[in-house]
DODOTOR-328891 format. One record per atom (N, C-alpha, C, O): x negated, y, z negated. Coordinates in pm, whole numbers, padded with zeros to 5 digits, always signed. Example, Ala and Ser with C-alpha at 12.3 -4.5 7.8 and 13.67 -1.06 7.14 Angstrom:
<recs>
-01319-00569-00780/-01230-00450-00780/-01320-00330-00780/-01424-00332-00846/-01285-00225-00708/-01367-00106-00714/-01290+00003-00787/-01341+00114-00804/
</recs>
This chain:
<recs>
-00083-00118+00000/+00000+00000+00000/-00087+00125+00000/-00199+00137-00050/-00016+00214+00065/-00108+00373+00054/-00035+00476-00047/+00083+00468-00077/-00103+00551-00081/-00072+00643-00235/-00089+00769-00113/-00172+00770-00022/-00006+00852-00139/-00076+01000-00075/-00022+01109-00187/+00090+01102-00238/-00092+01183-00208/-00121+01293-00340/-00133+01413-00264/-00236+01400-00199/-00063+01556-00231/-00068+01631-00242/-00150+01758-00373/-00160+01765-00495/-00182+01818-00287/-00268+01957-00377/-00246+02049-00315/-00192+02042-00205/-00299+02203-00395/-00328+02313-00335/-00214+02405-00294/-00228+02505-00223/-00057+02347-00367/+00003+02465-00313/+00002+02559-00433/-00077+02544-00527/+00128+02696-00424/+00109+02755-00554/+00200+02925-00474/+00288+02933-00387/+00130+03033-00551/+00207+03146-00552/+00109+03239-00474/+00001+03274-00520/+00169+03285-00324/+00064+03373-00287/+00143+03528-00236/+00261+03549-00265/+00075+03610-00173/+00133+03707-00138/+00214+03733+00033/+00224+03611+00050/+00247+03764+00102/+00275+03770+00211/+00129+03814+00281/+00078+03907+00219/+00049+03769+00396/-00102+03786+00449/-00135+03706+00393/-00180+03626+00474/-00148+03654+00266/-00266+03545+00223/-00252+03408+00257/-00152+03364+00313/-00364+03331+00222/-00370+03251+00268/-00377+03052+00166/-00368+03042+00044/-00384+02996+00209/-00383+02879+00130/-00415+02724+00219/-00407+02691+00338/-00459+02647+00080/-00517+02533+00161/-00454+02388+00042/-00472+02354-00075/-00383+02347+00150/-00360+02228+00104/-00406+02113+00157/-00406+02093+00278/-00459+02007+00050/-00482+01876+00028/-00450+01732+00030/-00469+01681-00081/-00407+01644+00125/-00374+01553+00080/-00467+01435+00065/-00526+01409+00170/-00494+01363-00028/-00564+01246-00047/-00513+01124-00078/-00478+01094-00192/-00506+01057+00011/-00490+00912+00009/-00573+00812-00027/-00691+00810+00008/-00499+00691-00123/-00583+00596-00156/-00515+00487-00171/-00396+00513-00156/-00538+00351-00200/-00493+00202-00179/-00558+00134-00042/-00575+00013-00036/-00591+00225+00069/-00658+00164+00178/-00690+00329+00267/-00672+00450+00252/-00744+00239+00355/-00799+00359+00469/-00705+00405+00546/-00623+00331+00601/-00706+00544+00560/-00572+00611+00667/-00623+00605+00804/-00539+00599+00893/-00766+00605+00840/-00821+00614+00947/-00786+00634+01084/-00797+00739+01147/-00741+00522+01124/-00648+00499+01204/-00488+00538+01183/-00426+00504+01283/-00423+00587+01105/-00328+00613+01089/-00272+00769+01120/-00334+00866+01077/-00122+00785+01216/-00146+00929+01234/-00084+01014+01068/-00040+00959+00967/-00105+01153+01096/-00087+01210+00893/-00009+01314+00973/-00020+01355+01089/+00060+01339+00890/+00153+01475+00908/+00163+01573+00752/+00136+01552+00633/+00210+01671+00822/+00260+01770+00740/+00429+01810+00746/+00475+01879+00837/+00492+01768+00659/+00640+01819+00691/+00665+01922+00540/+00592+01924+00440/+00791+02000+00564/+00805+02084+00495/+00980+02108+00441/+01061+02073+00527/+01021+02147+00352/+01145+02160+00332/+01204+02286+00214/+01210+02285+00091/+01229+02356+00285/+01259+02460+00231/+01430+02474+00176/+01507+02400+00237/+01484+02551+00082/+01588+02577+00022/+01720+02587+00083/+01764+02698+00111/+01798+02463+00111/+01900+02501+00221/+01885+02460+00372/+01963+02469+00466/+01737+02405+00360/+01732+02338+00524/+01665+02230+00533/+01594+02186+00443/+01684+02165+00672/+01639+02032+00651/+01532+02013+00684/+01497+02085+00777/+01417+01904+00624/+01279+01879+00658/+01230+01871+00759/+01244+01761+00812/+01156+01968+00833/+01081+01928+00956/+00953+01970+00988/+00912+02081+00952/+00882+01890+01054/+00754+01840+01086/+00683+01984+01115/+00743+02061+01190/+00565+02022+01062/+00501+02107+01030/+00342+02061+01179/+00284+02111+01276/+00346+01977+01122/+00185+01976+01174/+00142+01825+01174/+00140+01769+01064/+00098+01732+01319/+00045+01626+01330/-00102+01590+01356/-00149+01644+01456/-00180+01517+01291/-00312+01435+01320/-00289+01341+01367/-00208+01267+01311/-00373+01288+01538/-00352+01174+01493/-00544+01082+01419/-00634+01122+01345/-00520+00966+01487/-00641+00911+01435/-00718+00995+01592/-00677+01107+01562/-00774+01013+01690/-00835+01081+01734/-00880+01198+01727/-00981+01241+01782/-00768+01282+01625/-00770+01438+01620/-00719+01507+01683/-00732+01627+01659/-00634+01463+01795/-00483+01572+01861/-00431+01554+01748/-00416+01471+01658/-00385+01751+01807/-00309+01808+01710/-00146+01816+01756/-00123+01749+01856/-00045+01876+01708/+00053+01954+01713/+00126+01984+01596/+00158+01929+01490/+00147+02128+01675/+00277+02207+01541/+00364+02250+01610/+00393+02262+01729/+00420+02281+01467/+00585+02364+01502/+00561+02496+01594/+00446+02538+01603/+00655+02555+01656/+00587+02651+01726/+00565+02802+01596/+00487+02896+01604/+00685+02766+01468/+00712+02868+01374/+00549+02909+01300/+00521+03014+01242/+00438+02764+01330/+00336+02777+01274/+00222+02812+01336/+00143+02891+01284/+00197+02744+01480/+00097+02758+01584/+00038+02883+01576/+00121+02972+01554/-00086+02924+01586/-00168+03010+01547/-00178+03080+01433/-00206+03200+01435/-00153+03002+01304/-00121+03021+01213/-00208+02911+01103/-00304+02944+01033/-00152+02788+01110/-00175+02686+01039/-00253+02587+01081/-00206+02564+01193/-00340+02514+01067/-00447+02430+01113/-00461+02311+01044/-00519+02312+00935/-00409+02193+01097/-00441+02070+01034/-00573+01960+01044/-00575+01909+01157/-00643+01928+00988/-00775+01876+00997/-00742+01721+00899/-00658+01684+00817/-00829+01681+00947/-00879+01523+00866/-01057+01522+00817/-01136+01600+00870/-01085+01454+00746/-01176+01385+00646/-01172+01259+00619/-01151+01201+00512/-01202+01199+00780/-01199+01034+00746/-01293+00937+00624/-01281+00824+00578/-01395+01054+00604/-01468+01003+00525/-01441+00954+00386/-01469+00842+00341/-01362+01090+00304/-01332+01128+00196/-01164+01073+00204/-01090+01074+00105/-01126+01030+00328/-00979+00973+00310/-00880+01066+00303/-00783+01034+00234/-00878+01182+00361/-00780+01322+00262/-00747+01360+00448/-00788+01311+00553/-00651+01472+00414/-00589+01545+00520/-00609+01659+00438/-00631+01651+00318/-00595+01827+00542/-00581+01918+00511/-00503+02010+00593/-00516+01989+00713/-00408+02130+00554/-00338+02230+00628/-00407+02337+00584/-00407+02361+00463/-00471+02410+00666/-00561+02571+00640/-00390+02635+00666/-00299+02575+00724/-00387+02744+00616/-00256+02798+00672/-00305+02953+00607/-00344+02981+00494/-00283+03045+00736/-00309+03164+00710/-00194+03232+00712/-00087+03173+00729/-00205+03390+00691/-00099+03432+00760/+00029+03423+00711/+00126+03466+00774/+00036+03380+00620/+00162+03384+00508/+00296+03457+00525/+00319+03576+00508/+00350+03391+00551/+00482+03521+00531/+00581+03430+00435/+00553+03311+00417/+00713+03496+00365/+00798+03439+00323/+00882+03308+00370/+00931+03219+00300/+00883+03326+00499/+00938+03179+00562/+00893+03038+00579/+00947+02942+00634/+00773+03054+00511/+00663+02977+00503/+00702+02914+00380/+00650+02803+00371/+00783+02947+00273/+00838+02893+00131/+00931+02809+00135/+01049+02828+00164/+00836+02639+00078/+00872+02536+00070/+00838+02413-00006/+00733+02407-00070/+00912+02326-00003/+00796+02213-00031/+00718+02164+00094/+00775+02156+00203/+00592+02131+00078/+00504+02056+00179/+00495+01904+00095/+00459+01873-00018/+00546+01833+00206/+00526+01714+00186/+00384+01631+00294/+00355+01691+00398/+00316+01516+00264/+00223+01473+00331/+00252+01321+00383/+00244+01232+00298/+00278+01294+00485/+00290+01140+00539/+00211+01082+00603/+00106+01138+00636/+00232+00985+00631/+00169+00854+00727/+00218+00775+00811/+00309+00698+00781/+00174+00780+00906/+00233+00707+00981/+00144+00519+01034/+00026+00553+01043/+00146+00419+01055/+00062+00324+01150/+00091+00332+01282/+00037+00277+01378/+00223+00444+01272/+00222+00421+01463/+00197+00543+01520/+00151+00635+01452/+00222+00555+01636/+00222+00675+01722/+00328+00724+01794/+00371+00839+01796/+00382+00586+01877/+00481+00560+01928/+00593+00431+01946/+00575+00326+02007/+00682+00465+01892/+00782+00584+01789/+00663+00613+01663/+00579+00537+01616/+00690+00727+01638/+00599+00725+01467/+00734+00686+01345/+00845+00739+01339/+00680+00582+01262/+00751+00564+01184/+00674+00607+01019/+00594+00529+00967/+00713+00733+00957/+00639+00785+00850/+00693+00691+00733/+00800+00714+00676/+00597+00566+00698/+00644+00489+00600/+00601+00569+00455/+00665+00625+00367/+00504+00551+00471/+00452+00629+00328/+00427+00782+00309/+00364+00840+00397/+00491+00879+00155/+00466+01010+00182/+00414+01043+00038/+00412+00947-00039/+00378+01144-00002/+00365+01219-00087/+00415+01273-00181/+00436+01387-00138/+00464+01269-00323/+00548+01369-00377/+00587+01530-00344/+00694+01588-00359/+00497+01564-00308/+00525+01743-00253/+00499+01789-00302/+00517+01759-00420/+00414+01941-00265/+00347+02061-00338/+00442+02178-00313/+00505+02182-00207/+00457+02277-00409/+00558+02354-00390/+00453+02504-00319/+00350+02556-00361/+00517+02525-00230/+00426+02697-00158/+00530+02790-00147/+00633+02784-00079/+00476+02909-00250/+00574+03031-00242/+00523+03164-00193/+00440+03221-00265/+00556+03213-00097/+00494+03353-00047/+00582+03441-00098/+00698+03407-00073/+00574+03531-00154/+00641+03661-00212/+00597+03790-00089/+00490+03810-00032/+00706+03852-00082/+00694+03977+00011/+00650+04114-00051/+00641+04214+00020/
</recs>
């Protein structure tokens, strides 16, 4: 089984910036694609930002030039750089996994880090 642990969210300003963490453990994600999904107050969860095991990316378009998702196959972890902050950005971030690609089926996720931008 895989564990994935979220970090790094918290209280920032509108412009600033933040970096969240996810680290996985019970086995190797390596090969596995990781996402970023998000769910904010009143709406429904959707997909923020994909890795796969090669390193193509994609995002939402609400985030694109904005938010940056990276891997650390070494250390086992995922990360979202996310600049650029604005209020709409306030949510939970959740962290998943996928073994597939196609269809992706996100079996295992994260409890969720809470990110609040104030205006």
């Amino acid at each position: 089984q895989v564990q994935l642990v979220e970090s790094g969210g918290g209280l920032v300003q509108a412009g600033g910036s933040l970096r969240l963490s996810c680290a996985a453990s019970g086995r190797t994600v390596s090969s596995y694609v990781m996402a970023w999904f998000r769910q904010a107050p009143g709406k429904e969860r959707e997909l923020v930002a994909a890795i796969s095991s090669l390193g193509n990316t994609n995002y939402a378009d609400s985030v694109k030039g904005r938010f940056t998702i990276s891997r650390d196959n070494a250390k086992n972890t995922m990360y979202l750089q996310m600049n650029s902050l604005v209020p709409g950005d306030t949510a939970v971030y959740f962290c998943a996994a996928s073994r597939r690609w196609v269809p992706p089926s996100y079996n295992y996720w994260g409890q969720g880090t809470q990110v609040t931008v104030s205006s």
